[in-house]
N, C-alpha and C positions, 0 to 999 in steps of 0.2 A: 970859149975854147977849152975852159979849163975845165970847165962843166962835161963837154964832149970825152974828153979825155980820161975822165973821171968814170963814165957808163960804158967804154969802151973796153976793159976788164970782162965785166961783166956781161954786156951782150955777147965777148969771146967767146966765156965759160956754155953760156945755154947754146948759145951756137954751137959747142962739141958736144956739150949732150943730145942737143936734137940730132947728129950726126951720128954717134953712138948710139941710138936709140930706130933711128934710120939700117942703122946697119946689121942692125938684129932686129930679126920677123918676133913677131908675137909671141910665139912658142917658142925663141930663143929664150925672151924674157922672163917665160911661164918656167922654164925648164930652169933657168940659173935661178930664181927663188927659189924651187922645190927641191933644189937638189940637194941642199943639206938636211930637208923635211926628211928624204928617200933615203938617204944613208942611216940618219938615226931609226926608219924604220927598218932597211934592210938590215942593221945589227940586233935591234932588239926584238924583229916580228921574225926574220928571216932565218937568223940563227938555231931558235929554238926550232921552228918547223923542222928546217933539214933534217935536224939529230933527234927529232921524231918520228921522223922519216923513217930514219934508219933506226931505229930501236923498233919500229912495224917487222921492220924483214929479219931480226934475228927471233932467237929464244933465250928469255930475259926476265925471270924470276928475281925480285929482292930478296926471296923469305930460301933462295938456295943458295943465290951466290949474290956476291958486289959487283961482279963484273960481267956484260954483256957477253951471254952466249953465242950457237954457232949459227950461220947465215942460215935461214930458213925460206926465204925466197916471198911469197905470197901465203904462205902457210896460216898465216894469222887470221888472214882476210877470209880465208875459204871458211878458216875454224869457224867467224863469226857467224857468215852465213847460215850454220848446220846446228848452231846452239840454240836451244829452245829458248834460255831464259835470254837472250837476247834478242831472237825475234819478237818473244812475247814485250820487250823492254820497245822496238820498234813500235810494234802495233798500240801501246799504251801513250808514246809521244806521239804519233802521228792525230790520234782521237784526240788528246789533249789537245795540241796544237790545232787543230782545227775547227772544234766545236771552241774555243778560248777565242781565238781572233776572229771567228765570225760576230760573236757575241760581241767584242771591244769594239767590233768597225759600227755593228749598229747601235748600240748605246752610244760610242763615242761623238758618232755622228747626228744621233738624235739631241744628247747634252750643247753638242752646239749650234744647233738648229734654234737651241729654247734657249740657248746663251748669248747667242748674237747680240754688239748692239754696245753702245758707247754710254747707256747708263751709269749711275753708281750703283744700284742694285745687280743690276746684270756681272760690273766688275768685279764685286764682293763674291755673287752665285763664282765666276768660276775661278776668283783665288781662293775660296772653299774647297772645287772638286775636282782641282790640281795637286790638294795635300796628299793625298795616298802615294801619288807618282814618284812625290820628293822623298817619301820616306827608304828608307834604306830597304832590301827584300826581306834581309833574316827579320828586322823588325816587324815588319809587316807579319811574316810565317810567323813569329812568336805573338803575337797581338790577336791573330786570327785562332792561331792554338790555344789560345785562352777561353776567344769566345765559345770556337766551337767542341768543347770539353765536353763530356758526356756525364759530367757529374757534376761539376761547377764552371760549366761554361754559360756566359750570360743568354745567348740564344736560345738552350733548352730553360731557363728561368725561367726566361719571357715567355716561352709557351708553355712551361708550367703554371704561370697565371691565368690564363685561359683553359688552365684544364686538359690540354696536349702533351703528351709525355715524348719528349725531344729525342729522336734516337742518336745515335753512337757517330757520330758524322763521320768520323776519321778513323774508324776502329771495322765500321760495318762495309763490305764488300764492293758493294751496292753503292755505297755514297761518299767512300773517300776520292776515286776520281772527282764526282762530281761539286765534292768541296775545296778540290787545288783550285778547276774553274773557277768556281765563283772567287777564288781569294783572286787569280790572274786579272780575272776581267774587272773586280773594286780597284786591282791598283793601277791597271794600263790602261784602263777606257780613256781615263782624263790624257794620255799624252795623245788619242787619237783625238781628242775632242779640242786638243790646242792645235791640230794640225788644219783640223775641219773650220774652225773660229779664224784662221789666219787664210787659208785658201776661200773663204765666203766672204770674207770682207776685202780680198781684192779682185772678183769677178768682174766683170764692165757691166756697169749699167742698162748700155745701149739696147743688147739685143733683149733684155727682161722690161724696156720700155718700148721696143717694139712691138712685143708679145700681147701686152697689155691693151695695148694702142686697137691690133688685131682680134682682140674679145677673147685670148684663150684664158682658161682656167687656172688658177695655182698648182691645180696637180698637171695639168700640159706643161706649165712653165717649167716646174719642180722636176718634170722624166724627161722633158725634148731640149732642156738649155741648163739648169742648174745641173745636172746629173753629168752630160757630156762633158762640163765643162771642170769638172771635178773631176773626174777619170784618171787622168794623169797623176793627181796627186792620191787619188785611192789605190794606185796601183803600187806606188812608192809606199803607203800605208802600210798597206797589205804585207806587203814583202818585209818589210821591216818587223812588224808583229808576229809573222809567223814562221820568220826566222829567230827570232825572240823567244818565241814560245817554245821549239823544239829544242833550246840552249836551256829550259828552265831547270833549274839546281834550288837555287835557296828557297823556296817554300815548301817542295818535297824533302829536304833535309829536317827543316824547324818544325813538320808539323807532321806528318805519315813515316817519314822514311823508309818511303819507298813502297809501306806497307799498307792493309792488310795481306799478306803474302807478299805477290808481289802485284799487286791491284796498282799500284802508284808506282811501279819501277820503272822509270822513263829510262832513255838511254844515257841521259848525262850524271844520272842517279847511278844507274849498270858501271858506264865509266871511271867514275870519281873511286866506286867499292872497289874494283877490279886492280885498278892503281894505285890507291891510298889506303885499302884496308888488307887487299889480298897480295900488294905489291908483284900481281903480276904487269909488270912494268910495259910489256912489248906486246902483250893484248890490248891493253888500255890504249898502246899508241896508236894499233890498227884499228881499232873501234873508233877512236878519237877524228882520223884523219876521213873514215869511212863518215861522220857525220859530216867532217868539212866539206868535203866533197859534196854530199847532198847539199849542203847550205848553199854553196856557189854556186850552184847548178840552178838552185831556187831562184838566186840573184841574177844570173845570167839570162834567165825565162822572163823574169818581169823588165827586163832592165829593155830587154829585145822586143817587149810587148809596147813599153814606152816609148819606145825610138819609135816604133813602125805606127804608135797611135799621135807621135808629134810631126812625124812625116804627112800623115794624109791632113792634119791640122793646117800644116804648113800651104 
């Protein structure tokens, strides 16, 4: 009896929590955790935007006054559109970012192709070719700015042993684009190669021992069942990297800036000058908000591409 008495507290207590818990649907639940997540974002992501917002619509000079000039409406926005070296700063991210994450999704995905695999060799290979990823980005642009030095960087050495005179990498017209790439894709390949390593080791079995079973080939398997069934996560990939890429800053800073001319002047490179060096404060914020916009528009496209490719899954 005494015993009874004793657990009888206690069966209370879960009995009003399963009644509490009863009484709020899922998304009650979901929503009272997050909602202190949402407030600290809404002050610290939310606040800034706004009053970025509004520093787009006026005319807003540091280097003439401290304080925010008069309303100018879309003024800013239109200005962007009609400036060369901004278009030209668009056309320069967009080729970046694009020839950059092509290149990551297939390296990254070939690295984990060839990395697969619960060895200790294999797990050494890819905590080896995860270290670029860790390292910080100005490190990286300074480490890269070393090698590729046009007088004592170690890559024209090396092909000065062979008797190849290394040209100008980062100085010549021609190949300083071409050398942000290669720095982007040494240090972002490995995050897509840990994405690919974790979506291939948990594929099902089943239908790749069906396959087998049916006499097809490794390349049938590899384009009609391995390929489909990665989609989903290559499309997350994607979107991630080449929203990345168009955000890139730190290694055009530490290693071209921005130059020859403006051969490397991406738009976040255009941005940063515009408001930290030329203190025009309320161009930078309509340029700034002009790439947001792109970004979430990007986001929005793959996010809808995913839904409607887990629907027909479904």
């Amino acid at each position: 009896m005494a015993v009874a008495n004793a657990v009888l507290p206690i069966e209370e207590k879960i009995s009003r929590w399963q009644l509490f818990r009863v009484q709020l649907s899922e998304r009650g639940v979901l929503a009272l955790f997050l909602v202190p997540a949402l407030l600290v974002l809404i002050i610290v992501q939310g606040y800034p935007l706004v009053y970025s917002a509004y520093f787009s619509t006026v005319d807003w000079s540091l280097a003439k006054s401290t304080e925010p000039g008069a309303f100018v409406g879309f003024a800013n926005y239109t200005k962007a559109f009609t400036d060369k070296v901004f278009l030209d700063a668009v056309n320069v991210t967009v080729v970046f970012a694009l020839v950059a994450t092509a290149l990551e999704m297939l390296i990254g995905f070939l690295l984990a192709y060839l990395t697969i695999g619960e060895s200790v060799l294999l797990q050494i290979a890819r905590t080896v070719l995860i270290m670029p990823m860790v390292v910080a980005p100005v490190a990286v642009g300074t480490l890269w700015r070393m090698i590729l030095s046009a007088r004592a960087g170690l890559l024209n050495y090396g092909l000065s042993l062979v008797g190849i005179a290394g040209p100008d990498w980062l100085g010549n017209p021609n190949l300083s684009l071409v050398s942000l790439v290669i720095i982007d894709v040494w240090e972002w390949s490995p995050f897509v190669m840990v994405i690919y390593v974790a979506a291939l080791s948990s594929l099902p079995i089943e239908p790749f021992r069906a396959a087998a079973v049916d006499g097809a080939s490794r390349w049938q398997i590899f384009r009609h069942i391995t390929l489909p069934l990665l989609l989903p996560v290559t499309l997350l990939t994607l979107m991630f990297r080449l929203i990345d890429t168009l955000l890139t800053l730190d290694i055009v800073y530490t290693t071209t800036y921005g130059g020859p001319g403006f051969k490397t002047h991406t738009l976040t490179f255009w941005i940063y000058q515009q408001g930290l060096r030329y203190f025009n404060i309320s161009y930078a914020a309509a340029t700034s908000w002009i790439l947001l916009i792109a970004c979430l528009s990007i986001a929005v496209v793959f996010l809808i591409l995913r839904n409607r490719l887990n629907r027909r899954g479904a």
